[in-house]
C-alpha positions in Angstrom: -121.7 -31.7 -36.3 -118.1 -30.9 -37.8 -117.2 -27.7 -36.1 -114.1 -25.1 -37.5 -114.7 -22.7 -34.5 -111.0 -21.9 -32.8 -112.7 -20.3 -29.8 -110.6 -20.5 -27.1 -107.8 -21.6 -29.1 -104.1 -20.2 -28.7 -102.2 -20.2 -32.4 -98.8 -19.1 -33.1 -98.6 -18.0 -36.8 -94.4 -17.6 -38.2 -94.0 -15.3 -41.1 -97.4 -13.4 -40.1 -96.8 -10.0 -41.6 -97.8 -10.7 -44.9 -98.6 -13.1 -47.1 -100.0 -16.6 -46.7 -99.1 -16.1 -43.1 -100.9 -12.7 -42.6 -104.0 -14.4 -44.8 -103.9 -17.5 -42.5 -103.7 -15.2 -38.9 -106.7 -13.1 -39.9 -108.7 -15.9 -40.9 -107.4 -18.3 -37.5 -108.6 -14.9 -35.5 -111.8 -14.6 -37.3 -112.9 -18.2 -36.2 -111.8 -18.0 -32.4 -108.3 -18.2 -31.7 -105.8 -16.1 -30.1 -103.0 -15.2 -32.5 -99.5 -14.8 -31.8 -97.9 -13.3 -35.0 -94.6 -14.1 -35.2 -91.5 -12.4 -37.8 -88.4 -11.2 -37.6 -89.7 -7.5 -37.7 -92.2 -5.9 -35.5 -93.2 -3.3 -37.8 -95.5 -5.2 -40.3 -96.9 -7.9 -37.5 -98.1 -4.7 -36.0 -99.9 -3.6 -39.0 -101.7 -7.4 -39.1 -102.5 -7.1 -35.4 -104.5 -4.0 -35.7 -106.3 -5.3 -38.5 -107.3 -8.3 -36.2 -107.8 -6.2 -33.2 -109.9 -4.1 -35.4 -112.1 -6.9 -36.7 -113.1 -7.8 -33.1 -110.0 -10.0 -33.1 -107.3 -11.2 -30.5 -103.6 -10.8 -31.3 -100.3 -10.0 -30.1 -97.3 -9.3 -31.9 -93.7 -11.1 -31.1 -90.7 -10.3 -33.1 -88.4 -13.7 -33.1 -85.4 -14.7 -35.6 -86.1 -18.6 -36.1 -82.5 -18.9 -37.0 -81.3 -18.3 -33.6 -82.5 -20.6 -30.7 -82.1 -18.3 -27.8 -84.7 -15.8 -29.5 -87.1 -19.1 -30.3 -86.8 -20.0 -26.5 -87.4 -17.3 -25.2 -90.6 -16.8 -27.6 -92.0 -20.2 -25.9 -91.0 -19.0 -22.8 -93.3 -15.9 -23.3 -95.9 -18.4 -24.9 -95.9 -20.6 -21.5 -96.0 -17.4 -19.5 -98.7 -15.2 -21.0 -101.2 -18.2 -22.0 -99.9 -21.6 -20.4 -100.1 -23.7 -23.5 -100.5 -23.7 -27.4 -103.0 -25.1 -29.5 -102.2 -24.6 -32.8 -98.5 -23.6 -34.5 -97.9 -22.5 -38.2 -94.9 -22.8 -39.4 -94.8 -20.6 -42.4 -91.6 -18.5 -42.3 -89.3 -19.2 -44.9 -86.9 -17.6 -47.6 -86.3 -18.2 -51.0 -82.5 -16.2 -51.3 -81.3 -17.4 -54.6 -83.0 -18.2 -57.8 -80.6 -19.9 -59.9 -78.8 -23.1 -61.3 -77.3 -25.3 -57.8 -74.1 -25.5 -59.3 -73.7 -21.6 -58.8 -75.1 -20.9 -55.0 -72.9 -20.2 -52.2 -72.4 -22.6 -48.8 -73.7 -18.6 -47.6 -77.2 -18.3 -49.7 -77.3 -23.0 -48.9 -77.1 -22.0 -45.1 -79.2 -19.1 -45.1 -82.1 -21.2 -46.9 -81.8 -24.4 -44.2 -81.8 -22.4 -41.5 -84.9 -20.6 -42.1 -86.9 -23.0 -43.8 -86.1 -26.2 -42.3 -83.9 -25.5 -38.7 -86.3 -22.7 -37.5 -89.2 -24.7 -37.7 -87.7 -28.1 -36.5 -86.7 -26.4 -33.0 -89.4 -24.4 -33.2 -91.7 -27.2 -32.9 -89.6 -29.2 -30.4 -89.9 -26.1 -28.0 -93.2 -26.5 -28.0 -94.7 -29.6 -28.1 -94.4 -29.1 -23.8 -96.8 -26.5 -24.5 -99.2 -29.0 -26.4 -98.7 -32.0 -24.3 -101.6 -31.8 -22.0 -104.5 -31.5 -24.4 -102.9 -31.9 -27.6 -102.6 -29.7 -30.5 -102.1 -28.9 -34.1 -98.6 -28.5 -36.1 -99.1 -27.2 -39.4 -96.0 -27.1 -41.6 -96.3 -24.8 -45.0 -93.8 -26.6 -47.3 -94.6 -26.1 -50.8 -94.9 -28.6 -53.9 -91.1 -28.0 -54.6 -90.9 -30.0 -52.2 -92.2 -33.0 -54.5 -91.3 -31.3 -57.8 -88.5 -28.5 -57.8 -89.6 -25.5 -59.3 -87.1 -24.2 -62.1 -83.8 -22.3 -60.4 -85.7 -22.9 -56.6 -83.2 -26.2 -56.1 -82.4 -25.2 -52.6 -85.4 -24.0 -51.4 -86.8 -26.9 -52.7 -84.7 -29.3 -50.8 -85.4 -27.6 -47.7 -89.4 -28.0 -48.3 -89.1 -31.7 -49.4 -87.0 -31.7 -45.7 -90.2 -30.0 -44.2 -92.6 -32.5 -45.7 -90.4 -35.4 -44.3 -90.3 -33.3 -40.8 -93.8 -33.4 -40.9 -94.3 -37.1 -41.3 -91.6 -38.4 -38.6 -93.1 -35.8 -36.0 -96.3 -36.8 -37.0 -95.3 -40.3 -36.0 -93.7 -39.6 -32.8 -96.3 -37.1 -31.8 -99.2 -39.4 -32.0 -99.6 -40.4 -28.5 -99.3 -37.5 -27.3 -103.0 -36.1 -29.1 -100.2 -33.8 -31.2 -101.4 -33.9 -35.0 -98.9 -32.7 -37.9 -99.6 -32.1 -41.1 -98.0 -29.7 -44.3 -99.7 -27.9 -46.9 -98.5 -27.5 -49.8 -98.9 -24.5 -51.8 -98.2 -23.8 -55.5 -97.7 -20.7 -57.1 -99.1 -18.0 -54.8 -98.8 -14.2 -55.3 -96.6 -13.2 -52.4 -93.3 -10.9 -52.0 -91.0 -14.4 -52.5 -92.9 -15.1 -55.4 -92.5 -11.7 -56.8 -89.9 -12.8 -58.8 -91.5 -16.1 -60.9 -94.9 -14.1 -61.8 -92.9 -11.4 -62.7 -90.9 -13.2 -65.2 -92.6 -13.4 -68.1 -90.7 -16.9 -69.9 -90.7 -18.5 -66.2 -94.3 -17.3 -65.4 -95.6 -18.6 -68.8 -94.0 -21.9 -68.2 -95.6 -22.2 -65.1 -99.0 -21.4 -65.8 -98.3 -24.1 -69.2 -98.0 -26.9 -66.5 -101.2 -25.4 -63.8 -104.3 -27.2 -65.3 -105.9 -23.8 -63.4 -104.1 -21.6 -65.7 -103.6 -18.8 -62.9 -101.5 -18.7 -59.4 -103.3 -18.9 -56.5 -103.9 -15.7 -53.8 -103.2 -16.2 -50.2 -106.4 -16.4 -48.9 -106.9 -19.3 -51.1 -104.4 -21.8 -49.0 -106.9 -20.6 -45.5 -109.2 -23.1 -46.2 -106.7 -26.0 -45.8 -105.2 -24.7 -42.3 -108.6 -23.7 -40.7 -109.6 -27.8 -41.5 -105.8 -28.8 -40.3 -105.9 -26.3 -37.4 -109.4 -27.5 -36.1 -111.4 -30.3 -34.5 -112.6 -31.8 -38.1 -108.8 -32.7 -38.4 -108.9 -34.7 -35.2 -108.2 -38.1 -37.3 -105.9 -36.2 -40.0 -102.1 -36.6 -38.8 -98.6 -37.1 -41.0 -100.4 -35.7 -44.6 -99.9 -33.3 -46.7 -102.7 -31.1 -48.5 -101.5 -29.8 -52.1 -103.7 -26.6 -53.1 -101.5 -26.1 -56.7 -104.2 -25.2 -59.3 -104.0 -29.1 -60.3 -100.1 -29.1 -61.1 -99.5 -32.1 -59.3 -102.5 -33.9 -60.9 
């Protein structure tokens, strides 16, 4: 039998306050797993814990700034420490700083964009694949179908996505042997503070919806279904893909 249960699972969800990442923690908790929310500020990954906690869920929550290394070691540090290994790591912080033509964005709002969205997550996941060595795990990459098709004035965060896609595929390779599976998912237009902006918009938020077969955006807890599969044992053959929940945009 195909089983989605996390029991005894340890997952480590970044950008967990809100969101896809909050919808994805409450729905890894509610099928096993200990969470580790992870985001820059404590304050809102507190608000997600109790909710889990609440629901007759485990979770802890760690503030960490993916941009700086010293503050992602010592989060693995405290990961080895408090649990001895990790089963399952979401990468799904990331910013979306400028929306605009290329030709205008600063080497600031460029740098700020890469280092959240494609650095953080790259060391995040070499710090700890020693934590999944052992008995394998699961790396689940949120990229975003920018990453295949640039969204209109999202150039740069598009790059970095289409980086986090390729990420995906060459850890996936290297990672093999070790029972370590990664995969992305890819979401479309999802109602979340980043996206704020696009549905908000009525010209840009028209032409999106004229090229979404679904002719809506998506909510967070739509994208769970596609981590809980990547995050669990039905996965076990699934390495190095990607899994586009878009409405049908990239039909």
């Amino acid at each position: 039998m195909v089983s989605f249960e996390l029991k005894d699972k340890t997952a480590l969800i970044t950008g967990a306050s809100r969101g896809i990442g909050e919808a994805i923690a409450m729905n890894l908790a509610a099928h096993g797993a200990r969470c580790i929310l992870v985001s820059r500020k404590i304050e809102g990954l507190e608000v997600v814990r109790e909710k889990i906690v609440t629901a007759g869920g485990k979770a802890e929550a760690v503030a960490c700034h993916l941009g700086d290394l010293t503050q992602i070691e010592a989060l693995c540090d405290h990961v080895a420490k408090t649990y001895g290994r990790l089963d399952i790591l979401v990468n799904n912080a990331a910013v979306n700083p400028y929306l605009g033509p290329m030709t205008g964005a600063s080497p600031g709002v460029f740098d700020k964009t890469v280092e959240v969205n494609l650095r953080g997550p790259f060391f995040l996941i070499q710090k700890t694949v020693p934590l999944m060595e052992k008995k394998g795990g699961s790396i689940i990459n949120v990229a975003s179908v920018g990453g295949i098709s640039p969204g209109m004035f999202q150039g740069i965060y598009s790059i970095t996505k289409a980086g986090v896609i390729a990420m995906t595929k060459a850890y996936a390779k290297e990672l093999a042997s070790s029972n370590i599976r990664a995969n992305a998912l890819l979401p479309g237009l999802t109602e979340t503070r980043f996206s704020a902006a696009l549905i908000e918009n009525k010209q840009i938020y028209e032409y999106a919806l004229q090229r979404i077969p679904m002719k809506r955006h998506a909510q967070p807890e739509e994208m769970v279904g596609a981590v809980l599969y990547l995050a669990s044992d039905a996965a076990s053959y699934t390495t190095g893909t990607t899994i586009i929940c878009d409405g049908g945009m990239m039909a």
